[in-house]
TIFILUM-722852 format. One line per field, with one value per residue (C-alpha): residue in one letter; x, y, z. Coordinates in steps of 0.25 Angstrom, whole numbers. Last residue first. Layout:
res <- c(a;...);
u <- c(X;...);
v <- c(Y;...);
w <- c(Z;...);
//
This chain:
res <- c(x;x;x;x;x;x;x;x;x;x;x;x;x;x;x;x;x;x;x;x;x;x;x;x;x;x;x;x;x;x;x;x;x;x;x;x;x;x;x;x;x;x;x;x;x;x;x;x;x;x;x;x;x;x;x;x;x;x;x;x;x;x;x;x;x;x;x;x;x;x;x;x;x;x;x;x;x;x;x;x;x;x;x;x;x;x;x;x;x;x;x;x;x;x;x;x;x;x;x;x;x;x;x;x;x;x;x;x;x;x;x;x;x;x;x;x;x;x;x;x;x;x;x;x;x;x;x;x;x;x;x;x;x;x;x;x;x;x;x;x;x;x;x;x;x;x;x;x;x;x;x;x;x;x;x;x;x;x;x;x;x;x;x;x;x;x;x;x;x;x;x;x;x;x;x;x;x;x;x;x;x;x;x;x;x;x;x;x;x;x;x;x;x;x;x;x;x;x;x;x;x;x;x;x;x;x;x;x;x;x;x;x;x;x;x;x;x;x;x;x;x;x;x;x;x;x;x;x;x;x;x;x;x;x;x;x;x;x;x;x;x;x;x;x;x;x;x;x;x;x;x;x;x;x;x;x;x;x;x;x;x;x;x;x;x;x;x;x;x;x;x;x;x;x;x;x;x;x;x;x;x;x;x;x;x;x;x;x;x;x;x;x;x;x;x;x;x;x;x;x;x;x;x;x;x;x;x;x;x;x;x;x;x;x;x;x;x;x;x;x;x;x;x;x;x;x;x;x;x;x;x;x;x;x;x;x;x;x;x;x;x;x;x;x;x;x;x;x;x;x;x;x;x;x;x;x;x;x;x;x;x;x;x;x;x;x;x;x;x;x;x;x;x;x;x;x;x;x;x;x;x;x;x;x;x;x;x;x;x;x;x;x;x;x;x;x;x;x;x;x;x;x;x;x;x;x;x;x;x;x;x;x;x;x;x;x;x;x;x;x;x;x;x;x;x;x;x;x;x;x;x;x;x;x;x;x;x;x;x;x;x;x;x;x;x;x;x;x;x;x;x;x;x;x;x;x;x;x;x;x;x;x;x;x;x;x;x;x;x;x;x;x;x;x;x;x;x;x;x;x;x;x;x;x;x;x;x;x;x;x;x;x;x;x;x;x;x;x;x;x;x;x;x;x;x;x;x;x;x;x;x;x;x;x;x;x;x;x;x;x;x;x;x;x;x;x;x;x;x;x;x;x;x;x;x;x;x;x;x;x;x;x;x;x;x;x;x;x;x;x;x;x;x;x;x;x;x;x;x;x;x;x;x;x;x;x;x;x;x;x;x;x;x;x;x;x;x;x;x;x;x;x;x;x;x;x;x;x;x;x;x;x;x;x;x;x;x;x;x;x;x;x;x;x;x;x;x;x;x;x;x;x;x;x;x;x;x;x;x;x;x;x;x;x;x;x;x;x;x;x;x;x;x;x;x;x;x;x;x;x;x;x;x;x;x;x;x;x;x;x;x;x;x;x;x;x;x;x;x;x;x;x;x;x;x;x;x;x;x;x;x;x;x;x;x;x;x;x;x;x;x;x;x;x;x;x;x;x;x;x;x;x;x;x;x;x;x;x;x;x;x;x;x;x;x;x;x;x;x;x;x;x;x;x;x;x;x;x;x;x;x;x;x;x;x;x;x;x;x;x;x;x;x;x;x;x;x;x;x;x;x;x;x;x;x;x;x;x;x;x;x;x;x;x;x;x;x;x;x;x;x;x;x;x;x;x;x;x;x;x;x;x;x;x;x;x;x;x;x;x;x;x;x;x;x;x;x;x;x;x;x;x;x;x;x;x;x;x;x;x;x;x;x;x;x;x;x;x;x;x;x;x;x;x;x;x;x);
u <- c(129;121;119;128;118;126;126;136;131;138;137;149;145;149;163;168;181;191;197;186;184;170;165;168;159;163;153;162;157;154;157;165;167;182;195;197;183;187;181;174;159;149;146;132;132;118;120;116;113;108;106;112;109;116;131;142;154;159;166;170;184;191;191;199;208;206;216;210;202;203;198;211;205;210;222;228;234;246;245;251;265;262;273;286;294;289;276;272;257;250;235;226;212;204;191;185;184;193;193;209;216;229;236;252;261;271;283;286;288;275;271;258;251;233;230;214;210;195;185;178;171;186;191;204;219;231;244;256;270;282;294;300;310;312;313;297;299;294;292;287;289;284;270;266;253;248;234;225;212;205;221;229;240;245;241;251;255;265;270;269;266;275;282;280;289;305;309;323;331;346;356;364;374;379;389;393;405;410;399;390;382;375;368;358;354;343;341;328;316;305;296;294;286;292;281;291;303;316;327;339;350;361;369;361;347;342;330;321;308;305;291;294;302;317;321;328;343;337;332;340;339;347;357;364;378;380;393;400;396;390;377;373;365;350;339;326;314;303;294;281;289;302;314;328;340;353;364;369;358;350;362;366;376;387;386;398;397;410;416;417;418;410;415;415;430;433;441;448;446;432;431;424;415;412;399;387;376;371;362;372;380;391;398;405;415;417;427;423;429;423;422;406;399;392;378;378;385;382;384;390;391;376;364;366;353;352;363;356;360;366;378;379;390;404;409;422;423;437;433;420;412;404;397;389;383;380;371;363;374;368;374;384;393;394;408;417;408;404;411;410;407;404;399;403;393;391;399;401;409;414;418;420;425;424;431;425;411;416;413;400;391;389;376;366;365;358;343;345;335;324;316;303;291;280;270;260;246;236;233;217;205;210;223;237;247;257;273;285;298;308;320;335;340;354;354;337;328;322;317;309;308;296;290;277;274;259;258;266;258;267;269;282;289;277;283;283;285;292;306;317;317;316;303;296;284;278;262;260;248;236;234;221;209;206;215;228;236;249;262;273;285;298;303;315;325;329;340;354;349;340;338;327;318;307;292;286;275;263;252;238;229;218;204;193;181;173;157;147;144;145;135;139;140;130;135;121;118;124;117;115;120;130;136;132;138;128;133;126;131;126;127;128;125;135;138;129;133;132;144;147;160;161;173;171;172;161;153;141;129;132;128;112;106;99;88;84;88;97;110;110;110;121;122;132;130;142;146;148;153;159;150;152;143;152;156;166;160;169;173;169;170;165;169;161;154;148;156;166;169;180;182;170;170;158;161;160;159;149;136;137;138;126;127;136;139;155;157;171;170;181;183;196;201;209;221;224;220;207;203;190;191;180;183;174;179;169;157;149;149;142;129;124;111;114;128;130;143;143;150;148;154;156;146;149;139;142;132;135;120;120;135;145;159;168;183;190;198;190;177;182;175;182;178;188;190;186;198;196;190;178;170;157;151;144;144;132;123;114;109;108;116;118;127;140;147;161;171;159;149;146;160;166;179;188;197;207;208;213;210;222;224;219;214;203;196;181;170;167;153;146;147;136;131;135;127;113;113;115;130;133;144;156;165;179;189;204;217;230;237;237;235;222;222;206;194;184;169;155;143;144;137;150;155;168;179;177;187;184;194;191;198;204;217;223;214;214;198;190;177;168;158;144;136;123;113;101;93;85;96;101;95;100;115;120;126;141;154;168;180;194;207;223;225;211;199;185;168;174;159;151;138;129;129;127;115;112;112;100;87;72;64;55;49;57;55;57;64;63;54;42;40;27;21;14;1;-10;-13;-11;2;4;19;20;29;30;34;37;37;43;37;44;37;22;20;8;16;22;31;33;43;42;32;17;12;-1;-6;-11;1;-3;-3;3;-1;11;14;26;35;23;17);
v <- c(218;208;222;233;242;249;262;268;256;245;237;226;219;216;214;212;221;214;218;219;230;236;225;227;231;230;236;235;246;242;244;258;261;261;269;267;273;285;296;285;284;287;280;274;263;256;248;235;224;233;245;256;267;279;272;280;280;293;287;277;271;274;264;254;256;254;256;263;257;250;237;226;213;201;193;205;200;197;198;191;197;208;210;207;219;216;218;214;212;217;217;223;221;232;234;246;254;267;267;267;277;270;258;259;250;241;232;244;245;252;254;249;255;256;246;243;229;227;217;227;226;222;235;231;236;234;235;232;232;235;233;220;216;203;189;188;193;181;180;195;205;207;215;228;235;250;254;265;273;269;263;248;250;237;227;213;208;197;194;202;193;186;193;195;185;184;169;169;158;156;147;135;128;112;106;89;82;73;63;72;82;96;103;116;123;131;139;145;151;143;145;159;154;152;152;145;137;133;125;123;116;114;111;96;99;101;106;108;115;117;115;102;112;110;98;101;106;120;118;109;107;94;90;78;82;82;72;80;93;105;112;127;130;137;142;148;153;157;168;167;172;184;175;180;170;171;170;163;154;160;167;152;144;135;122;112;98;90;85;72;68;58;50;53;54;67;68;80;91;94;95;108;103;110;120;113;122;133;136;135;124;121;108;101;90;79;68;57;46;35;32;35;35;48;51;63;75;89;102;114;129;130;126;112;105;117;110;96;81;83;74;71;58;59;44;43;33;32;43;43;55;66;76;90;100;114;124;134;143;155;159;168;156;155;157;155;145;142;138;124;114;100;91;78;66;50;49;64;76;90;101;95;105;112;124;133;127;124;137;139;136;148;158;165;179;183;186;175;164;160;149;149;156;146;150;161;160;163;176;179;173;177;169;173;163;167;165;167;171;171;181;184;195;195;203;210;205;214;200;191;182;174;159;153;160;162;173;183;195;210;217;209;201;202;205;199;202;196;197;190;179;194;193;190;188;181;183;173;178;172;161;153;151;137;139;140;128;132;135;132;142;149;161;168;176;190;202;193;182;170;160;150;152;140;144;137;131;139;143;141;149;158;150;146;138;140;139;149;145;153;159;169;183;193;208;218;230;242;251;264;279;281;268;253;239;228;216;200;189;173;162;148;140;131;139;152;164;176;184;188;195;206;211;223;233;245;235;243;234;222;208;211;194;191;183;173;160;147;157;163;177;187;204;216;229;236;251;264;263;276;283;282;271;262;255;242;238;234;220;210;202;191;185;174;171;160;146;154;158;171;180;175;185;192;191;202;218;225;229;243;255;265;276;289;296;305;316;321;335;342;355;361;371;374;383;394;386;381;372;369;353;348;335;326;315;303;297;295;281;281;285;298;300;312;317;334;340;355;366;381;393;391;379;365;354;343;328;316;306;303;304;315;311;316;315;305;310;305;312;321;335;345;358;368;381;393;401;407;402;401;390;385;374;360;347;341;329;318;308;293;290;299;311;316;328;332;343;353;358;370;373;387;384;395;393;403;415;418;424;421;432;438;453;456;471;473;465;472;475;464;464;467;459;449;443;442;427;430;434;439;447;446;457;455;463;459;461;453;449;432;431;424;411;410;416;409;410;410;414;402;405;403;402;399;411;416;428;438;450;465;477;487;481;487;476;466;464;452;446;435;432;425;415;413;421;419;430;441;451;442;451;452;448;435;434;434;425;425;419;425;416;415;422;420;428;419;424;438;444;447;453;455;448;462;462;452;456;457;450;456;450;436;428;418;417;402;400;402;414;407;417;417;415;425;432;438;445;457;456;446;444;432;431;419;420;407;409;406;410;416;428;427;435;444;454;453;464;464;467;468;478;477;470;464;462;451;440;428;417;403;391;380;382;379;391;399;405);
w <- c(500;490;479;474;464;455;447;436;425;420;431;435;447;462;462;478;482;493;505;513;524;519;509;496;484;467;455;442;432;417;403;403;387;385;388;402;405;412;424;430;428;440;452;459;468;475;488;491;503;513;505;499;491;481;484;478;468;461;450;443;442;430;416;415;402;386;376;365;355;339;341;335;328;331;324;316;303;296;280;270;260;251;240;235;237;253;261;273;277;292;296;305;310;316;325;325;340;336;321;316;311;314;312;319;312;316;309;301;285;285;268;267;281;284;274;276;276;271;277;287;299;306;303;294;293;286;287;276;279;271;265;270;263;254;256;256;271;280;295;292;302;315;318;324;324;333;334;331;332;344;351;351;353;347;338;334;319;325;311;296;285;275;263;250;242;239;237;242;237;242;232;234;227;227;220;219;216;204;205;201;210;209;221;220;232;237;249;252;246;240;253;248;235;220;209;203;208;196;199;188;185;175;164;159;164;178;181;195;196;210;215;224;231;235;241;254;258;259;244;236;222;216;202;201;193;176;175;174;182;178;183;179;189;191;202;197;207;199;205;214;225;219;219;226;223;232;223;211;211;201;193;188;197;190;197;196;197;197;183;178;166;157;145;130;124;116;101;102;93;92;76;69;58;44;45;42;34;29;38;49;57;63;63;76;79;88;90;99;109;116;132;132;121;115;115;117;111;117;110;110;101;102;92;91;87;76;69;68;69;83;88;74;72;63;57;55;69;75;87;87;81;84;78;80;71;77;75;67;66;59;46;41;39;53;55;66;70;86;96;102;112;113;126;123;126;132;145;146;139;140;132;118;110;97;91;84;74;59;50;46;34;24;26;18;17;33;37;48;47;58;56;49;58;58;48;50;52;41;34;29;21;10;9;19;20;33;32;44;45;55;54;61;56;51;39;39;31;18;11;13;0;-1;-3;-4;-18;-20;-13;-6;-5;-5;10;12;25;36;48;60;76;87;84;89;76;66;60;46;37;28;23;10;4;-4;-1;-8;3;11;22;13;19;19;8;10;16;10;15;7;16;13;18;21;15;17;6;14;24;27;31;42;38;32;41;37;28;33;34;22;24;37;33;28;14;3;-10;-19;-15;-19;-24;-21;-30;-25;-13;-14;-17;-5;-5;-6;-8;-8;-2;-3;2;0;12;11;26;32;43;47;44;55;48;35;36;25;14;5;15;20;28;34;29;34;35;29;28;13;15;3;12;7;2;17;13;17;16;15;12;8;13;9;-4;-9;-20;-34;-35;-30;-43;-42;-30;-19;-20;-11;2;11;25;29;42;51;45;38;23;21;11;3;-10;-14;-30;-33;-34;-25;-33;-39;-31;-28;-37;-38;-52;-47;-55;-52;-56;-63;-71;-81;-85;-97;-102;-114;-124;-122;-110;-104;-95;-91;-80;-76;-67;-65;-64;-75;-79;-64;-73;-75;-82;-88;-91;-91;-95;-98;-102;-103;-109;-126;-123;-120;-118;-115;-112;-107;-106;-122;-124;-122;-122;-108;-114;-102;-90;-80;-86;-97;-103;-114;-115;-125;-121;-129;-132;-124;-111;-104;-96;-90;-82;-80;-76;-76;-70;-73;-63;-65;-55;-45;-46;-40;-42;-39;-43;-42;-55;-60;-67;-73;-82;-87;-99;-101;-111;-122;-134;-145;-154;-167;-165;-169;-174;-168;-177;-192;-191;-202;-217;-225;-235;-245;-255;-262;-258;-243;-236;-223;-219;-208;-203;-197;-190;-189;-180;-184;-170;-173;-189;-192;-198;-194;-196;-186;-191;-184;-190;-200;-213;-222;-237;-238;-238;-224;-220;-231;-231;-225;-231;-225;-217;-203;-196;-204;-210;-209;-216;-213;-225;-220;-228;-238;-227;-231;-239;-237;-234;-219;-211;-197;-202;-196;-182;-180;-175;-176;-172;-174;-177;-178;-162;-158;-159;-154;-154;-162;-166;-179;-172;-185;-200;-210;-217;-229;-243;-250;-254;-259;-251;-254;-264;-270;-285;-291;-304;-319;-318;-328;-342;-345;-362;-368;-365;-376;-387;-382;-374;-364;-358;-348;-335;-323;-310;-299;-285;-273;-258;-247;-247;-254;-267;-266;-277;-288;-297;-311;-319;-337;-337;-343;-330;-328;-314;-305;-305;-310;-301;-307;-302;-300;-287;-277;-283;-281;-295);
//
């Protein structure tokens, strides 16, 4: 019966011997049999099979497992692979025995101890130089079968050979968004490489869009549904152990950028515009921004207003506002792909709020050395926006230009250290305050310090003297301190005091009220005696005093008046017209003299500046004329005597015109001029005459000689019968002076002379009272166009001839005979 069946079928024959055979069973199938002896009186008991028959072939051994081949061979290790046998003896295949055999050895040995159904095996622990061949058989449930061909002998030793990488893409790519894309290749090497992926450095992990796939030859990276995540440096490396190549491409996933980063920031706020900026966004989409665009809204109205498109900063003017109104901006940023989402500004009204900070005070300079001085200032009025920077800067007094101190911001401290000043350099310096809206005026420059290690007071002042003296003051005079205690004299200190008093007076209260090595104290009273004495003074304070010898007694002294001439009436005096005329002295005299400008013994011109001070005078003409010229002199008088000098003043202008311009010889294409001199040179030589010329029809003057330096000139080329007028200027080093001009016009003709008798003279008819003359024309015309012919009679035997009539023709009737 079937395994699955409980019926049992009886097989169709009756056997006497103890086998039988049964057919029309079905492959595949299990059955259970069953036995029972029957003699004559009848059948005994069956006997089951205790288990379940198969049906199916008989079952051998399997054939021999094909294509054993050498995949890897190493220096301690061979690889290999095979295919199973083509028939495996009825039965499955229960596991493979590898087997290997030492070259120069018989028998083969058993690689594999446990049971194994692989195809593929590494023998390992090998010797590096022994040679082997290997065989493997396979193995069902009736046992072994025949091994495989042995493979060719191996060697144990290290194949080597060095990666190689092939790849199908370039060093860039870019992709949109949302696209997928591949990096692909191939490789070799023995032993076989190792693939290893990284983006910016990192180990690439596949996830559900990153896909690798590596085969023995090939590679691949492949992400769908890119993202800007993506972008980045990839980089496939191959290596084993002899070396390793490796493959980039800077995949770059574009996009339009995200939204310009906030919060729009009003840089400045004005009545009619404002000035607003941002930050950049933090992603540009892979792709360069191009440009912003830029736009505003009146906060009342739903209208947004373009600005700009083409801005490619982060900072705009906002023009065309109107004041008082609230106004909103909106910017995009966009680049190749798009255009961002829009960054929208909070609300602000158009009107003047903020301005650049005002100048601080003058700054003060304290601890100065040799090579730094620290600048102090307070701190001004910031304009309505924090400060943000102190600007300070430097220059030499004589300089004109300044330079800023440091590079680096000084803020918030109101107080730097300049260093890097040159020893013995005079400096200024000078602060601005920056804040956002931009750098204010600077402070006043402070005063000048010497770039010096700082300073002892002085020695006493060099011998002091009083060097002269009036009713009511002493003149003082001294030298100046041995030593300066390496610091600028700022001046001089001077006291008095009367003789029997103890107590010392100031003449001035302050050093830098006497900066030279004298000094003049007024104030005194007449007829009493003093005692004087003198401190120098520098930035480190009073020096001890030096002491004026003798006591002096104030009262006046006097001494006649003396003039001591400057260089501008030392000699005659040359002044160019429209210049400044300057005569000085240096007047002495005790007590001072009377003072007075003279002009030729007359009072010089109202326009004369005059100024007299204490040691001299001085007289000063501007915009001098010609007239201003002439002998000027300068008296002094005090009731010692009295001093008088004189200098010559020669104003040098152009000169003045030519005289007596007369016309001479007079021809058709010529004529002769001749003039005198100018009355007036200009105080300076002659150089030259100019003459002109101008045909009456015509208003323009014509220069026919420039550079004559005659009194005559002879005009030619002139047109016979135009009219001409002429004209002469001189010229000196200082110019043009005015012209002299003809007084009628000159005809340009030859001299004209009576013309010849005519000829031929006859009577045609007479009759009692006339008689008719013909004649013919005389031989010349004098020159000119005959106008007429004078008719005359005389009675035979009288004395005189009788004018009858001028005719202008060559015939005449003589009537009233």
């Amino acid at each position: 019966r079937e395994s699955d069946h409980r019926a049992w079928t009886p097989v169709s024959y009756t056997v006497t011997r103890q086998n039988a055979t049964v057919q029309g069973l079905t492959e595949g199938k299990a059955y259970f049999f069953r036995i029972a002896a029957e003699n004559i009186i009848g059948m005994g008991p069956f006997t089951e099979t205790t288990k379940e028959i198969v049906i199916r072939d008989p079952i051998t051994v399997p054939d021999r497992p094909e294509d054993l081949e050498v995949k890897a061979v190493t220096k301690n290790s061979v690889t290999l692979t095979w295919n199973p046998p083509k028939y495996n003896g009825g039965s499955d295949i229960t596991m493979y025995v590898l087997e290997s055999r030492l070259i120069g050895k018989e028998k083969f040995h058993k690689v594999t101890k446990e049971k194994m159904l692989d195809r593929k095996y590494t023998i390992e622990g090998l010797k590096e130089g022994d040679t082997y061949e290997y065989r493997v058989s396979a193995c069902n449930i009736v046992g072994q079968g025949k091994p495989s061909f042995c493979t060719k002998p191996i060697t144990c030793k290290d194949e080597i050979a060095p990666p190689s990488l092939d790849l199908d893409f370039r060093d860039k790519l870019i992709v949109r968004v949302g696209e997928a894309f591949s990096l692909t290749g191939r490789y070799s090497g023995k032993p076989a490489p190792k693939v290893t992926w990284l983006k910016d450095d990192i180990v690439v992990k596949e996830n559900d869009r990153t896909k690798i796939k590596t085969t023995p030859t090939t590679l691949c990276l492949g992400v769908l549904k890119s993202v800007r995540e993506d972008s980045g440096k990839y980089c496939v490396t191959v290596e084993n152990s002899t070396g390793s190549r490796k493959g980039f491409c800077q995949v770059t996933v574009v996009d339009r950028p995200s939204p310009p980063v906030g919060p729009v920031i009003f840089d400045e706020v004005h009545k009619d515009h404002m000035v607003v900026s941002w930050k950049p966004p933090l992603d540009d989409g892979g792709s360069e921004i191009t440009n912003y665009i830029i736009e505003k809204k009146d906060a009342h109205r739903d209208l947004w207003m373009p600005v700009t498109s083409a801005t490619v900063k982060t900072t705009c003017k906002i023009p065309k506002l109107l004041e008082g109104r609230e106004y909103q901006i909106r910017i995009y940023a966009e680049n190749l792909y798009g255009i961002s989402d829009p960054l929208i500004s909070d609300e602000m009204k158009a009107k003047d709020r903020f301005r650049v900070p005002d100048a601080p005070e003058q700054p003060i300079i304290k601890d100065v050395t040799k090579d730094s001085a620290v600048v102090v200032w307070n701190k001004p009025y910031d304009g309505g926006k924090p400060i943000t920077n102190y600007i300070v800067e430097k220059k030499e007094t004589m300089a004109t230009r300044w330079v800023k101190v440091t590079k680096d911001p000084i803020f918030p401290s109101t107080q730097f250290k300049v260093p890097d000043l040159l020893e013995g350099c005079q400096y200024e310096f000078r602060v601005s305050a920056e804040n956002e809206i931009g750098v204010g005026d600077p402070s006043p420059p402070s005063k000048p310090i010497f770039a010096r290690d700082p300073i002892a007071k002085p020695s006493p002042p060099v011998n002091p003297e009083a060097v002269d003296k009036t009713k009511n003051s002493v003149d003082l005079s001294w030298q100046p301190p041995r030593h300066d205690g390496n610091g600028k004299i700022i001046g001089y200190l001077v006291e008095y005091q009367k003789v029997g008093d103890e107590e010392w007076k100031k003449a001035n209260l302050t050093a830098d009220s006497c900066p030279e090595t004298k000094y003049k104290v007024t104030g005194l009273t007449e007829g009493l005696t003093y005692k004087f004495r003198v401190k120098a003074v520098n930035a480190a304070g009073e020096s001890e005093p030096a002491y004026v010898p003798d006591p002096v007694e104030v009262k006046d002294r006097l001494e006649p008046p003396e003039l001591i001439l400057d260089a501008n009436m030392a000699r005659e005096q040359h002044v160019k017209a429209g210049d400044t005329l300057r005569l000085s002295a240096v007047i002495k005299g005790v007590p001072f003299p009377k003072v007075s400008w003279k002009k030729e013994d007359h009072e010089v011109s109202p326009k004369a500046d005059i100024e007299v001070t204490g040691v001299g005078s001085k007289l000063e003409i501007r915009n001098t004329v010609h007239e201003d010229g002439g002998i000027y002199s300068l008296t002094v008088e005090n009731p010692a005597g009295s001093k008088t000098v004189s200098v010559k003043v020669v104003v040098l202008d152009k000169p003045g015109p030519p005289r007596n311009l007369q016309v001479s010889e007079v021809r058709s294409d010529s004529c002769y001029l001749t003039w005198i001199e100018p009355e007036d040179d200009g105080g300076s030589v002659i150089t030259n005459y100019v003459v002109e010329r101008k045909d009456v029809a015509s208003a323009q003057w014509v220069a026919i000689s420039s550079s004559s330096k005659k009194r005559s000139h002879m005009a030619k080329y002139l047109m016979e019968g135009t009219q001409y007028l002429f004209r002469v200027a001189a010229e000196n080093q200082f110019g043009r002076g005015p012209y002299v001009e003809t007084l009628k016009p000159i005809k340009a003709i030859d001299p004209l002379h009576p013309p010849g008798p005519p000829k031929n003279l006859h009577h045609v008819d007479v009759d009692k009272t006339e008689v008719s003359l013909v004649w013919n024309r005389p031989d010349r015309d004098g020159g000119a166009e005959i106008t007429g012919y004078l008719v005359e009679y005389q009675e035979d035997g009288a004395d005189e001839w009788t004018k009858f009539q001028t005719v202008p023709m060559l015939d005449c009737v003589v009537t009233g005979l």
